[in-house]
C-alpha positions in Angstrom: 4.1 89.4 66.8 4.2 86.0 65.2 7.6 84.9 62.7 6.8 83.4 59.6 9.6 81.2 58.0 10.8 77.7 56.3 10.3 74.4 57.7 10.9 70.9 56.6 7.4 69.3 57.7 6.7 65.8 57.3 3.3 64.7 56.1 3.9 61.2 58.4 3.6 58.9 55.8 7.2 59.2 54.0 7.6 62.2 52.7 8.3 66.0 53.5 8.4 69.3 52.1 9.5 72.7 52.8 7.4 75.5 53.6 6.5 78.2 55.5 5.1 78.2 59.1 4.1 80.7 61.5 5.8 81.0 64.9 3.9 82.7 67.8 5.7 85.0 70.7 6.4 82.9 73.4 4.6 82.0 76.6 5.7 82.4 80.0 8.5 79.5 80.1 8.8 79.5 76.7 12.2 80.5 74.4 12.1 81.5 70.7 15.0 80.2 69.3 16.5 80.8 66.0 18.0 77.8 64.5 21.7 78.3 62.6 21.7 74.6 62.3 20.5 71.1 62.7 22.2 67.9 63.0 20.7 64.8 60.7 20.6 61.4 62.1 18.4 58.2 61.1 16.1 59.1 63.8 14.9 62.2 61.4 14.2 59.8 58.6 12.2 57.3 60.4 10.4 60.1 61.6 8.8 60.6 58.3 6.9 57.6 58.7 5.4 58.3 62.4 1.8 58.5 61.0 1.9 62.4 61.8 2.3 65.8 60.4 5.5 67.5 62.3 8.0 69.9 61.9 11.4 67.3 61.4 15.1 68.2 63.3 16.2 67.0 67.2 19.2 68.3 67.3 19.9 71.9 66.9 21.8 74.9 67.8 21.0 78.4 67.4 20.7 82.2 69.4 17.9 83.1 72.0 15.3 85.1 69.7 13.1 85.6 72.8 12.3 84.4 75.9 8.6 84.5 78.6 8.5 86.0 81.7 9.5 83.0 84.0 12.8 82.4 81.9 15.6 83.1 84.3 18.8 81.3 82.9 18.6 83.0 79.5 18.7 85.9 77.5 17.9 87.2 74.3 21.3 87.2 72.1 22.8 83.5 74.1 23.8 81.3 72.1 22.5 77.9 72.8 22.4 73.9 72.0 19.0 72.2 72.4 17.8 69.1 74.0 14.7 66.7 73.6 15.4 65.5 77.2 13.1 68.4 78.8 12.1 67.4 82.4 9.8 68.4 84.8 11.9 68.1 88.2 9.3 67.0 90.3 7.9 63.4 89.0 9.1 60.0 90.4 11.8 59.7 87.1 13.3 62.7 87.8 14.0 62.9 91.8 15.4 59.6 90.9 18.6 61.4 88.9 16.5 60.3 85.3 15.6 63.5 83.3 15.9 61.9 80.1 13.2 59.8 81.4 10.7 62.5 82.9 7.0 61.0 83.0 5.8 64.2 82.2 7.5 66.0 79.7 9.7 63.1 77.8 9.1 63.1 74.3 10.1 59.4 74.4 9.3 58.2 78.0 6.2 59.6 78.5 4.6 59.8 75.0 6.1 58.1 72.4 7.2 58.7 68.7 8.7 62.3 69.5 5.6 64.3 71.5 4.7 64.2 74.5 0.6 65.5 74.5 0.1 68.6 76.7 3.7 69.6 77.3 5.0 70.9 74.4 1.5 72.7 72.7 2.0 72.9 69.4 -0.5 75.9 69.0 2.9 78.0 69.3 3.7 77.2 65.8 0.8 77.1 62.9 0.7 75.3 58.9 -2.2 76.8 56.9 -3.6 78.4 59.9 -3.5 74.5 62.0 -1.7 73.9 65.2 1.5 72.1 64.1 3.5 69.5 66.1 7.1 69.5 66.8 9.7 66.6 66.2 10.5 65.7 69.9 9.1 69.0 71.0 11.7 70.8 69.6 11.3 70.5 65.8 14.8 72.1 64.4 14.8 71.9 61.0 12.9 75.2 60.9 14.6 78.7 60.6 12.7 79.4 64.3 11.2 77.0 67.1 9.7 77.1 69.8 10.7 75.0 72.8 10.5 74.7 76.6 13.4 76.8 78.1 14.3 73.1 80.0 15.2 72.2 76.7 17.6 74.6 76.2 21.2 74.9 77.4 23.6 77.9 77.2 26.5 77.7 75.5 29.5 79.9 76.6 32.3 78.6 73.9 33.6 81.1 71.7 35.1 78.8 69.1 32.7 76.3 69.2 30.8 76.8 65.5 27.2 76.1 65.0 27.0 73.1 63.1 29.2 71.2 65.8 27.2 72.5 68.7 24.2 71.2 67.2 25.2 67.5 67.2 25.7 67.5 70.8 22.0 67.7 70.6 22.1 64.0 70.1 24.5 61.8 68.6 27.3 63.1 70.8 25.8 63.0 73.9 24.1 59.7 73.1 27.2 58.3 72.5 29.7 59.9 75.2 26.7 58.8 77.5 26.2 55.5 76.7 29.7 55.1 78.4 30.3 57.4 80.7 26.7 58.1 82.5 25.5 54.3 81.9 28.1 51.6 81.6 30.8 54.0 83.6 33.5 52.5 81.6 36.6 52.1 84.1 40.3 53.1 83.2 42.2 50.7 81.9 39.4 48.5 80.4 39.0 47.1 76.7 36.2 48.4 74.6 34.8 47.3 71.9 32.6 49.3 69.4 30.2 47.9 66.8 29.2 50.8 64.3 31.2 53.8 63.9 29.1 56.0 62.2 28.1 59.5 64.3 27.1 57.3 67.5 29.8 55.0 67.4 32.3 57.5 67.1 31.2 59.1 70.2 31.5 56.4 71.9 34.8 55.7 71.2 35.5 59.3 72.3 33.6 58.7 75.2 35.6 55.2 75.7 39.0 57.5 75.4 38.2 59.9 77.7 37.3 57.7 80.4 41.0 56.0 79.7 39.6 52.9 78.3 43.2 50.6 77.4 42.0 48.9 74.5 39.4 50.3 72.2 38.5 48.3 69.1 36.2 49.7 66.4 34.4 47.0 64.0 32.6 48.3 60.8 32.0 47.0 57.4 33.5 50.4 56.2 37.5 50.8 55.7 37.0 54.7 55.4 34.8 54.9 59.0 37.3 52.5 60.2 40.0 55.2 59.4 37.9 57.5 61.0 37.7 56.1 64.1 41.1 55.7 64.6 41.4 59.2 64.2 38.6 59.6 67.3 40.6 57.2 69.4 40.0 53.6 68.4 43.3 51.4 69.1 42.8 49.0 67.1 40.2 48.6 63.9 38.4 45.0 62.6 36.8 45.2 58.7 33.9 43.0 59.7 31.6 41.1 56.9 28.3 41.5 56.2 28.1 37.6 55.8 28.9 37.4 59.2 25.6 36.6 60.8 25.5 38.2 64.6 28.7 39.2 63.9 30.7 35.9 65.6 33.6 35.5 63.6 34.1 39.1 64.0 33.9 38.1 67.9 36.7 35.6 67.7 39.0 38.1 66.0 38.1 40.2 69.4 38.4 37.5 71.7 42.3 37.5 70.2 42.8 40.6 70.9 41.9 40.5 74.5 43.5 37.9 75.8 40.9 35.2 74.4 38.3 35.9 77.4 36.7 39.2 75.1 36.1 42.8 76.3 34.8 44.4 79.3 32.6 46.2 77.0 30.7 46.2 74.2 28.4 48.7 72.6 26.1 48.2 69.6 25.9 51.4 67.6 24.4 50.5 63.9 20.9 50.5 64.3 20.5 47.2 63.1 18.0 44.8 64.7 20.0 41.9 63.2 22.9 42.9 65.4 21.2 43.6 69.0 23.0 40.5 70.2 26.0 40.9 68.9 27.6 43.0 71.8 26.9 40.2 74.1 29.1 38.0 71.8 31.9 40.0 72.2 31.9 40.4 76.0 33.8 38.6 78.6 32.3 36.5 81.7 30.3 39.3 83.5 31.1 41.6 81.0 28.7 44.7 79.8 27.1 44.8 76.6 25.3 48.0 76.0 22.5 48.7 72.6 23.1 52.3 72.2 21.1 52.7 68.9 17.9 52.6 69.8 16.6 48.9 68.5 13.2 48.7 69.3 12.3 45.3 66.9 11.3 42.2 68.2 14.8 40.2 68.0 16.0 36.8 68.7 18.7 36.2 71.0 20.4 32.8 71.7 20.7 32.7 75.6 23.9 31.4 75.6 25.5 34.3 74.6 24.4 35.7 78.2 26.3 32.8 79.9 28.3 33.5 82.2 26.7 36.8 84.2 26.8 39.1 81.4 24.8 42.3 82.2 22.8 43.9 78.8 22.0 47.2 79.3 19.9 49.7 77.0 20.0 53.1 78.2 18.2 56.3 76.1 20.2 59.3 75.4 23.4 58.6 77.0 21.3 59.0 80.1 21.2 62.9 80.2 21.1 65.4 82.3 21.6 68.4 79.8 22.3 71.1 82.1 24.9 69.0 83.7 26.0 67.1 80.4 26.6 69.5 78.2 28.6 72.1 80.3 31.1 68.9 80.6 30.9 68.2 76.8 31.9 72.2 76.0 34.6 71.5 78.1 35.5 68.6 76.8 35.9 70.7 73.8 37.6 73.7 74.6 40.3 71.3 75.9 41.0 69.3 72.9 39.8 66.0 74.5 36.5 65.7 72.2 36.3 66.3 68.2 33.2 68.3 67.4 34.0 70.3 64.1 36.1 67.1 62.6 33.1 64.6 62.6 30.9 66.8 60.4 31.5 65.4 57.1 29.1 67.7 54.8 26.7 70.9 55.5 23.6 71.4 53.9 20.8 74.2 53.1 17.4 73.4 53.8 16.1 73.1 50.5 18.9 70.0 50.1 17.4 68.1 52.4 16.6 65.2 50.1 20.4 64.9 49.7 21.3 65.3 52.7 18.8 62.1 53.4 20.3 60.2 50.8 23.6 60.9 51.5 22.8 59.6 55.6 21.0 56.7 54.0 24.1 55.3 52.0 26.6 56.0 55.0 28.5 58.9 53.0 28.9 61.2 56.0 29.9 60.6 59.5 28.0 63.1 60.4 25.4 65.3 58.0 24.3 69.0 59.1 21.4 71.5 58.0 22.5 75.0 58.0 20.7 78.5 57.9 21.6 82.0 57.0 
């Protein structure tokens, strides 16, 4: 028997609304979840301007409504965090170690702008009686989805609360990946981190937990800079918003390592202007990493490479989410990693406009959607 409930569906051209949707039983490897809440990043407003009609939300947690025939590792009642990287096990990408980069089922490798055609068919959820697409096949801004049971990972903490579940989703993993699967930040090193909204503050949590020595947050923002020394950053630069590429802000961090700069760098505010700038801040064959996803034609003086600097732009933190996020929870449950603490404001669904506006002007940290 099909659901019917709420949904914030974009129309692709810049706007959404909320309204009912109808949600069919699931298929075979299919898992009916229902959503208790959704993390909000910039990635969700951008994706009102895809050019297509889809449900909105890619990060999400919520409880096992249902589940097909061939679904093994889950039963109805677990609660569970969601994940766009579903994976197919079998193609080149992923007997190479690279789920997050399946060629088959990928929402971002394989097909671009969130959906991956004929993995995720959206005939499992309807609008006025039309097949409806979900936002990277998993759509969680909706009181129910529909998603692949890979993209769907138990979670066995007891005090773990919704809202911070669902951000692992994305930004936390993202970030906590970015140095731990990709750049494999060693013990000891300095790290510096250029943004510290959501992302940026995982990765200076990442950066901690791998025992980083020196970890030095640089933001525009005296309140996130607070913030972030709160999630582990040992020192803090105000940075200017004059300060084209970010190079005076790079002497200031040349000063505080010894004048050669960091080991590593990791860009984490989403703005093209700033995709160089990591490589400013790094030492001789030091690692700059763009973590937010620029995907702008940028200019970048060559120099900045000199000498043997690697630049490295990983997606998603590189994840493997049934491996990821079991570490993550336990992370969690042993005080290492701030879940609960980053969340700066919840929201209902029908505040979603706020909610926007609010992740638009930089007001939260971290913004969430919550249902009843």
């Amino acid at each position: 028997m099909s659901i019917f409930c709420k949904a914030a569906i974009t129309d692709g051209k810049g706007n959404f609304e909320i309204a009912e949707i109808e949600v069919n039983e699931p298929k075979d490897d299919e898992v009916l979840i229902k959503i208790k809440a959704a993390g909000l990043c910039h990635t969700d407003y951008d994706s009102l301007s895809w050019g297509k009609q889809l449900i909105l939300g890619h990060e999400g947690a919520g409880v096992v409504a249902g589940a097909g025939k061939d679904v093994k590792r889950l039963s109805q009642g677990d609660n569970v965090i969601l994940s766009w990287a579903m994976h197919c096990g079998h193609c080149f990408q992923c007997l190479e170690g690279n789920q997050h980069l399946c060629e088959v089922a990928s929402p971002v490798a394989a097909g671009g702008n969130g959906y991956t055609p004929g993995h995720a068919d959206p005939s499992g959820t309807r609008f006025k009686g039309r097949p409806l697409l979900r936002s990277f096949n998993i759509g969680t801004m909706a009181e129910y989805t529909l998603v692949k049971e890979s993209a769907v990972v138990k979670n066995y903490s007891d005090k773990m609360t919704f809202p911070a579940a669902s951000i692992i989703s994305c930004g936390v993993m993202t970030g906590y990946g970015s140095v731990v699967n990709a750049a494999k930040v060693k013990p000891g090193s300095s790290v510096v981190v250029l943004g510290t909204g959501g992302v940026g503050l995982n990765v200076i949590q990442g950066a901690k937990i791998a025992k980083a020595g020196k970890i030095i947050a640089v933001d525009i923002n005296k309140n996130r800079l607070e913030m972030a020394k709160a999630f582990g950053a040992t020192h803090t630069l105000l940075a200017s918003s004059a300060d084209t590429g970010l190079l005076n802000a790079a002497i200031q961090v040349k000063g505080l390592t010894g004048g050669r700069g960091a080991d590593y760098a990791f860009e984490c505010t989403a703005m093209p202007q700033l995709g160089a700038a990591p490589l400013a801040m790094v030492r001789n064959a030091g690692t700059a990493v763009q973590v937010s996803g620029i995907e702008q034609e940028i200019t970048i003086d060559m120099k900045l490479f000199e000498w043997d600097k690697t630049y490295i732009n990983p997606l998603y933190g590189k994840c493997r989410p049934q491996t990821d996020f079991p570490t993550i929870i336990n992370l969690y449950e042993d005080g290492q990693l701030l879940l609960e603490e980053m969340i700066t404001r919840t929201y209902p669904l029908n505040e979603l406009d706020k909610a926007f506006d609010d992740l638009l002007n930089g007001r939260n940290a971290k913004g969430v959607v919550v249902f009843e």
